[in-house]
C-alpha positions in Angstrom: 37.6 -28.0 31.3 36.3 -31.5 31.4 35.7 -31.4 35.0 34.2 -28.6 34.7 31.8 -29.8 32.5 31.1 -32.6 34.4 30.4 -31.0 37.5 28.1 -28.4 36.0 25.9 -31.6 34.4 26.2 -32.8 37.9 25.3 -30.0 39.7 22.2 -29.3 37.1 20.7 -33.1 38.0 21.4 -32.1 41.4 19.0 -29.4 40.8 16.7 -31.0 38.8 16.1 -33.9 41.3 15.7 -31.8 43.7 12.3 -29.9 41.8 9.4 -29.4 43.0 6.5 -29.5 40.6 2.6 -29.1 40.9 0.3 -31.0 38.6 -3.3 -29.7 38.1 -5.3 -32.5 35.8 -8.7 -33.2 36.4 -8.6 -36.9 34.3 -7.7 -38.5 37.6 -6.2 -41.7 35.5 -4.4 -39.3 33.2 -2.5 -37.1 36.5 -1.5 -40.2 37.9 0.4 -41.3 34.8 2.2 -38.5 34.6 3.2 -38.1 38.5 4.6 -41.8 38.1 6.2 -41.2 35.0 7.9 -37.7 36.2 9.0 -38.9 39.8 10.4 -42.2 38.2 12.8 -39.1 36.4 13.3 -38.0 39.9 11.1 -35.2 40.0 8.8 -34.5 43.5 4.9 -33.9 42.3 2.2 -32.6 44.1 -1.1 -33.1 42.1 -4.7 -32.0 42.4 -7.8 -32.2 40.0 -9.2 -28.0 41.2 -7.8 -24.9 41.0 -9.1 -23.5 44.3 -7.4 -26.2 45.8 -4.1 -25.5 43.8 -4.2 -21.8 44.8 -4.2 -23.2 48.3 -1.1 -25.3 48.1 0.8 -22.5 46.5 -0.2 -20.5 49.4 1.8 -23.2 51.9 4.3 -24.6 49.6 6.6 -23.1 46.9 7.1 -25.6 43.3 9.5 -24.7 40.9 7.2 -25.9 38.2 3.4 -26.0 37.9 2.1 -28.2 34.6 -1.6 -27.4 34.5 -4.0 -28.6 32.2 -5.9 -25.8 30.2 -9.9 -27.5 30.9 -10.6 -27.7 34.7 -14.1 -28.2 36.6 -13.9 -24.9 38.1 -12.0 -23.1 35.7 -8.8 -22.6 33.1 -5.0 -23.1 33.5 -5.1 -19.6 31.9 -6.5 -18.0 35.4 -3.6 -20.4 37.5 -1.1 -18.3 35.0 -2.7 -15.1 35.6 -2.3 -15.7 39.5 1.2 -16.6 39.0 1.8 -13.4 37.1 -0.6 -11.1 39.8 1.8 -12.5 42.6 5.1 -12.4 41.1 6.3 -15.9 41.8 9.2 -17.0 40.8 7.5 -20.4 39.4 7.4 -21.8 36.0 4.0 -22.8 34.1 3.8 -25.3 31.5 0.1 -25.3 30.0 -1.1 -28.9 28.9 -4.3 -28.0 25.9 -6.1 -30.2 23.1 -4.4 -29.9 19.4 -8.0 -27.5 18.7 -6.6 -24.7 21.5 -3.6 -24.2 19.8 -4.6 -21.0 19.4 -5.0 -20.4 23.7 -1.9 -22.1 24.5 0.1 -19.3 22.1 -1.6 -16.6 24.4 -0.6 -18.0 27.8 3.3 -18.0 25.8 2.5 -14.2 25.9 1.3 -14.1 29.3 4.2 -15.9 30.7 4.5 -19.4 30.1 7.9 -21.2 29.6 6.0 -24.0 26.9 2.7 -26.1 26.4 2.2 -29.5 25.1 -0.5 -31.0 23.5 -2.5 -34.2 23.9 -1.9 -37.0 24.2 1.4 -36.4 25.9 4.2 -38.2 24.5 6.4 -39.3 27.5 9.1 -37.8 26.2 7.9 -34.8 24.8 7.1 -34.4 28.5 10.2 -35.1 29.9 11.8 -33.0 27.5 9.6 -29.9 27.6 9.8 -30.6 32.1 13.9 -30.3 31.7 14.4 -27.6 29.5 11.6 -26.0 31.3 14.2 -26.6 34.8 16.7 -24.9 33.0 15.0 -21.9 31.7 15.1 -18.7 34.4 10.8 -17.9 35.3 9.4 -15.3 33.4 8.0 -13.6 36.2 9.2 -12.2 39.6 10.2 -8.8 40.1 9.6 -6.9 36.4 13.1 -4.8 35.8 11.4 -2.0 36.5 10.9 -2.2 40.1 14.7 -3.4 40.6 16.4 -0.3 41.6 19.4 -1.7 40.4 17.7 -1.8 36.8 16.0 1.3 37.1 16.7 3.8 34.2 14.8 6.9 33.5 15.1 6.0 29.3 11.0 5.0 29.3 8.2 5.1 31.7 7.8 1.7 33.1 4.1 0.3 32.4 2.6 -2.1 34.7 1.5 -5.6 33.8 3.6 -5.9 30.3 3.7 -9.8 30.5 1.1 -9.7 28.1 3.6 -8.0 25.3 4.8 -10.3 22.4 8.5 -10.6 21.5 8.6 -12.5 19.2 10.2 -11.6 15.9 8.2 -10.5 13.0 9.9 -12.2 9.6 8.6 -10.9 6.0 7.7 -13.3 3.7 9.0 -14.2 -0.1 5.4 -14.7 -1.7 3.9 -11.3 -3.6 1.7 -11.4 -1.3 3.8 -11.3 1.6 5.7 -8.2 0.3 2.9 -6.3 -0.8 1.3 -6.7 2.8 4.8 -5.7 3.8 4.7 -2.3 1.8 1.2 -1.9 3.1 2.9 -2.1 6.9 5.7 0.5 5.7 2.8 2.9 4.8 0.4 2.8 7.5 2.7 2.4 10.0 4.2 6.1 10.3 0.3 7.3 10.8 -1.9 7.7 13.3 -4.7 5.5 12.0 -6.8 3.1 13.5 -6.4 -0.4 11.7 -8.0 -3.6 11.2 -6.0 -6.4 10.1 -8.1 -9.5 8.8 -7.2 -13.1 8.3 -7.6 -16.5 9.3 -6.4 -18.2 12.6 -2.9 -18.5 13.2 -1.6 -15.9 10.0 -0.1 -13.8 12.1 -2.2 -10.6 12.7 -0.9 -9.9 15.6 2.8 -10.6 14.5 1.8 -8.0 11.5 -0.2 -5.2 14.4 3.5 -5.4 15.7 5.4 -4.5 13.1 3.3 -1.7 12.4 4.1 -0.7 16.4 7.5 -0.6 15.9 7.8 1.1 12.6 5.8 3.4 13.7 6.6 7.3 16.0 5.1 4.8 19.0 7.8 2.1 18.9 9.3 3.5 22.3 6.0 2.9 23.9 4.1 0.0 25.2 2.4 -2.4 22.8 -0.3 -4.2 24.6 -1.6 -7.7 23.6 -5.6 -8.6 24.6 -7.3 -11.4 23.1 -11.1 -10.5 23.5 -12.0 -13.6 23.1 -10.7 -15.0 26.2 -12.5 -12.0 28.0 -15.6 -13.0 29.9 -18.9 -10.4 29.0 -19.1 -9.7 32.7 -15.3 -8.6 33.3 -14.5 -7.0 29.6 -14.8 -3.8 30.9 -13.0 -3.9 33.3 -9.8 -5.6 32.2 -9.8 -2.7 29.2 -10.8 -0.4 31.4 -10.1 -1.0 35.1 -12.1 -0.8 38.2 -12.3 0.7 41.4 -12.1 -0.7 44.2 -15.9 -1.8 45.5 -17.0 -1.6 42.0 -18.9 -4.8 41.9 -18.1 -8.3 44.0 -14.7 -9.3 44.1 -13.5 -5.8 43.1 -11.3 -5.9 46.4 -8.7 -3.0 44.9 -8.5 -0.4 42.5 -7.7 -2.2 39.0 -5.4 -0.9 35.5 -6.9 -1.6 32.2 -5.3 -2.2 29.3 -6.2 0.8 27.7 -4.3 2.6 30.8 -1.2 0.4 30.1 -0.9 1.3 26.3 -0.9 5.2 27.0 1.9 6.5 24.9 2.1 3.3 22.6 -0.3 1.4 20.8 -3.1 -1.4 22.0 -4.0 -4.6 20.0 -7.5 -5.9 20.2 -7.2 -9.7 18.6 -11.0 -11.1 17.5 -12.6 -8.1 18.2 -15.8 -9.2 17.1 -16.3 -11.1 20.2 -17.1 -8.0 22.6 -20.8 -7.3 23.8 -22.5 -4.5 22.7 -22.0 -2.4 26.3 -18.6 -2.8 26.0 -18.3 -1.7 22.0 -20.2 1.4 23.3 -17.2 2.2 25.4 -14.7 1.3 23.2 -16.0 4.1 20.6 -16.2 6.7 23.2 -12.5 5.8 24.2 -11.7 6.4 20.4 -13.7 9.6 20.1 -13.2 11.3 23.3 -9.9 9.8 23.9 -10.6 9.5 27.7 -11.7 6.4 29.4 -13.6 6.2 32.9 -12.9 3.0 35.1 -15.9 0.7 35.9 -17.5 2.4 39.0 -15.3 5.5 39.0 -16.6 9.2 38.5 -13.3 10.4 37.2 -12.4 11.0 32.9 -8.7 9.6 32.4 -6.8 10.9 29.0 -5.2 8.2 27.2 -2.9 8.6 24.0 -3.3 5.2 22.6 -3.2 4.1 18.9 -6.0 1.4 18.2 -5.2 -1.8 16.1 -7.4 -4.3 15.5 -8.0 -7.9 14.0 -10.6 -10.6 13.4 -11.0 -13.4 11.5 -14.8 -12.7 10.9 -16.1 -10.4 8.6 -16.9 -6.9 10.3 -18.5 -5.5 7.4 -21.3 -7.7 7.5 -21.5 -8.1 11.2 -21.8 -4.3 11.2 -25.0 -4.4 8.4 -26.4 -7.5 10.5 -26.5 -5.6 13.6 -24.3 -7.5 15.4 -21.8 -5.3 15.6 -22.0 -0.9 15.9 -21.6 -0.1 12.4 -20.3 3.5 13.9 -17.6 1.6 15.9 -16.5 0.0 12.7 -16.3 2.9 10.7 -14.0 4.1 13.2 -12.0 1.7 13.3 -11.8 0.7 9.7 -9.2 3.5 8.8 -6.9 1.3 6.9 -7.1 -2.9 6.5 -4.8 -5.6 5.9 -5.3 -8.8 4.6 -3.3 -11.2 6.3 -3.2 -14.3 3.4 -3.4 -18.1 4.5 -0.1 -20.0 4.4 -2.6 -22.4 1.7 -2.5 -19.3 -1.1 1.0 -18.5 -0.5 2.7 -21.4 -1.1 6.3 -19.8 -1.9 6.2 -18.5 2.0 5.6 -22.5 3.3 9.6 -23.8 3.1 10.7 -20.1 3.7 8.6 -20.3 7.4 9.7 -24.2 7.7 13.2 -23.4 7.5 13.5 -20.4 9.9 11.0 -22.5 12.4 13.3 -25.4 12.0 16.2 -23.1 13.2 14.1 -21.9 15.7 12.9 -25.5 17.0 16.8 -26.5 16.7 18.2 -24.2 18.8 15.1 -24.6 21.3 15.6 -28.3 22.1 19.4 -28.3 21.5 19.2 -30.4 18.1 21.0 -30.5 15.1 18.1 -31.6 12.4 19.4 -30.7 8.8 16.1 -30.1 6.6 12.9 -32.6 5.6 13.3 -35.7 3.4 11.4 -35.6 0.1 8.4 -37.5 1.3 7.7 -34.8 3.9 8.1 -31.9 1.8 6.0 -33.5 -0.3 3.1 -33.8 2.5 4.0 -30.7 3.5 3.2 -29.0 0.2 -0.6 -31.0 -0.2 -1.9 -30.4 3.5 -4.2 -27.4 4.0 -2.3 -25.9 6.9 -6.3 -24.5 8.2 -3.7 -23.4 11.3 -1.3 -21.9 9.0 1.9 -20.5 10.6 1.6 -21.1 13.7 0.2 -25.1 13.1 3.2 -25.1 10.7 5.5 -24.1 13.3 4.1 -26.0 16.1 4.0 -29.2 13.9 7.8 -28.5 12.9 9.0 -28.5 16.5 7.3 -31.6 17.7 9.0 -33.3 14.8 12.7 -31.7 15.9 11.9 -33.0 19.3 10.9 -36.6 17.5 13.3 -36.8 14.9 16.9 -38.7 15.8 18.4 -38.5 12.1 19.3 -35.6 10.2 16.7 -35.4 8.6 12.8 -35.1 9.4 11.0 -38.0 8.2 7.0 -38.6 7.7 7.1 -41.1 10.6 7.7 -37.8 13.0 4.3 -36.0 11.6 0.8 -36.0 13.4 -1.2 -38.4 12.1 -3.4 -35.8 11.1 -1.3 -34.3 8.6 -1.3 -37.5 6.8 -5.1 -37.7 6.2 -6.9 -37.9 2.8 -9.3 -35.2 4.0 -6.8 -32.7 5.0 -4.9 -32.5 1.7 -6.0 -29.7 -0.2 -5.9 -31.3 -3.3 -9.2 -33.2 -2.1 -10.7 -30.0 -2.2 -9.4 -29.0 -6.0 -13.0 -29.9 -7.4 -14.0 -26.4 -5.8 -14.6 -23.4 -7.6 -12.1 -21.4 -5.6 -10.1 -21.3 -2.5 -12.9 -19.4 -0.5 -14.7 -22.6 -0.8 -12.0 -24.9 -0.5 -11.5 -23.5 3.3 -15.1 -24.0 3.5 -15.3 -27.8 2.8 -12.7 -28.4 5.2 -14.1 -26.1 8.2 -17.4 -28.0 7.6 -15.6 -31.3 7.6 -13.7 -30.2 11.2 -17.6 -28.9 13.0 -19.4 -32.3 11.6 -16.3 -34.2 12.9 -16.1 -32.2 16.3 -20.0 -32.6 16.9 -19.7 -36.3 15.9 -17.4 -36.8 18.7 -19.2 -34.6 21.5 -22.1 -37.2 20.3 -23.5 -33.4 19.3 -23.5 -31.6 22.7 -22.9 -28.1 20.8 -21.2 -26.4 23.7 -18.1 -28.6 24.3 -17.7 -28.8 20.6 -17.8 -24.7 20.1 -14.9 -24.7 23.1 -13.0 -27.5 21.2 -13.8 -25.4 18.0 -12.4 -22.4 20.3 -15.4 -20.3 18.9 -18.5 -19.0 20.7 -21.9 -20.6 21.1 -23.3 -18.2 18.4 -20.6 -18.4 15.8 -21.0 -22.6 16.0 -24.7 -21.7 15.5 -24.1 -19.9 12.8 -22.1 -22.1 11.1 -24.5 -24.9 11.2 -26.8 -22.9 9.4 -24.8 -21.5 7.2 -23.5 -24.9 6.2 -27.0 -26.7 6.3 -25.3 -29.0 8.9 -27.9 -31.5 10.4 
């Protein structure tokens, strides 16, 4: 048994040494670190600073692992993903993203990504995240569905599902959290549209689905799109699809999303970030229940249920103008409220004990809980990410922490800032505007440090141009 052991552990180094791995990193000094530092661990690394020229390399070489950084001069890691899925390689992506794109790096997870890590790199974070990424299967290829070993006749197979989430929906101990659950159980059996409102990182699309699979749709599809990430030029036609000459580049007939969904249920994340053409479509999808590809002459009937979410408010966008008041109003059904982690405090060591289980049995640790300092931290910080910054910050410290238990020494330094506890913010009248001090902290620190250059700081924000606008007026920020 022993042998065995041993020649499996030699057989996977074997393996490992043998990997091929492409790095696209556009901080020249920054790529070169990390090819040093990963072929030192006996890894072979190809780098380059553009995409066009890594889509050119993956045409005449094959790499078992591509480590892209989110932020490139001619475009995002997100698209090298995409291609990845589009072609069916068998190669595994890990996404490298500031702390502030959290929130992106969770979406390529969706789309297909084995992990992401977050600058700076810690060495070995990296290494860590680059082996267990070597031992992981790809997520892509051949879907099951076009194995005809695979093949079953049980459900319809939908194209392009990389997008769908799996992860695992866990109902919370606060009244809160069980009174959104009852709220799930209710809606959930119906046909009605939904909106689901909440901050960043609470979970609304964990919570769209639930509703999918307690609802007469579960067999079906549930399709993921984050409409923030789509450009205004191509949002109608990745929820739509094209055909093929539609406009340049349209070189073959294209699927929308809203195609994909037929039969189950489609999740729009931050809807308020679609231009006014494409809300114009969206309500005719909802009240004719057809849609009509970009260029195309023909109607297409689509059985799709329509949840929503959006951390703005849609009521007032809709008065303002800046939204169709009739498209809301459609979509508006039934809303949720999904609660910040910061007003449900007996939820936070619920979450931090089933993440720490999680992150445990991700990296192959045996961590036993958090020492009393850290609970203690954990209990004053703001959490403005919530859940997911929770769970993101937990696993970092599993991967840090060599004692049983996690100590403050293994936190982000951020955590352990005057600023970001919330009882600096206890002065305020009540927690609407505690949120608001500390989201106008984060935009003056963000423009201080992009010396004011308003559009890097709305990408490191991850909001639009005209929502950082907007908030500097609202805020009276000089």
């Amino acid at each position: 048994m022993a042998q065995f052991q041993l020649c499996s552990t030699v057989i996977e180094f074997i393996l490992m040494a043998n990997a091929k791995i492409l790095l696209i990193e556009d901080d020249l000094t920054y790529s070169k670190i990390i090819k040093n530092f990963l072929e030192k661990n006996d890894y072979q690394v190809d780098q380059t600073a553009k995409i066009t020229e890594a889509f050119l390399m993956l045409e005449k070489a094959s790499y078992d692992l591509i480590i892209t950084d989110y932020r490139l001069p001619d475009g995002t890691g997100m698209e090298v993903l995409e291609k990845i899925v589009h072609n069916k390689k068998n190669t595994r992506v890990i996404l490298i993203t500031n702390y502030s794109d959290i929130r992106t790096a969770v979406r390529s997870m969706k789309l297909g990504a084995i992990e992401y890590i977050t600058k700076p790199v810690n060495p070995d974070e990296l290494l860590a995240t680059v082996n267990e990424a070597m031992k992981s299967p790809p997520t892509r290829g051949v879907p099951e569905e076009d194995d005809p070993k695979t093949k079953t006749t049980k459900q319809p197979a939908k194209p392009n599902q990389a997008n769908v989430d799996t992860g695992a929906y866990v109902v919370g101990k606060s009244p809160e959290s069980l009174q959104l659950e009852q709220y799930i159980s209710l809606v959930a059996p119906t046909e009605m549209s939904v909106v689901v409102l909440g901050e960043s990182g609470t979970g609304k699309e964990f919570i769209s689905k639930r509703i999918h699979e307690k609802s007469n749709r579960s067999q079906g599809p549930f399709v993921a799109i984050d409409c923030g990430s789509l450009s205004k030029e191509l949002a109608g036609s990745e929820l739509f699809g094209h055909v093929k000459g539609a406009f340049t580049g349209a070189l073959d007939n294209k699927t929308g999303h809203f195609e994909m969904a037929n039969g189950g249920t489609i999740f729009l994340d931050e809807i308020g970030n679609l231009s006014y053409e494409v809300q114009i479509k969206l309500l005719r999808a909802i009240q004719e229940r057809k849609i009509r590809k970009i260029g195309g002459t023909k109607d297409i009937p689509i059985d799709v249920r329509i949840i929503v979410a959006t951390n703005e408010d849609l009521a007032n966008a809709s008065r303002s103008g800046e939204f169709r008041e009739d498209l809301y109003h459609r979509l508006n059904e039934f809303s949720l409220k999904s609660t910040p982690l910061r007003e449900r405090g007996g939820d936070l060591f619920h979450y931090a004990e089933i993440f720490l289980k999680d992150a445990n049995a991700s990296l192959g640790k045996d961590i036993l809980g958090f020492s009393d300092e850290v609970k203690e931290i954990f209990k004053t910080y703001s959490w403005p990410g919530n859940l997911r910054e929770l769970k993101n910050i937990i696993k970092r410290a599993v991967l840090l922490t060599t004692e049983d238990y996690i100590h403050k020494e293994a936190l982000p330094v951020d955590l352990l800032l005057p600023e970001n506890s919330s009882s600096q913010n206890s002065s305020t009248k009540d927690l609407k505007s505690s949120f608001e001090v500390q989201e106008k902290a984060m935009i003056i620190k963000t423009l201080n440090e992009v010396k004011h250059n308003k559009s890097k700081a709305a990408k490191i924000l991850n909001i639009d141009r005209k929502t950082l606008y907007n908030k500097i007026e609202k805020y009276g920020i000089d």
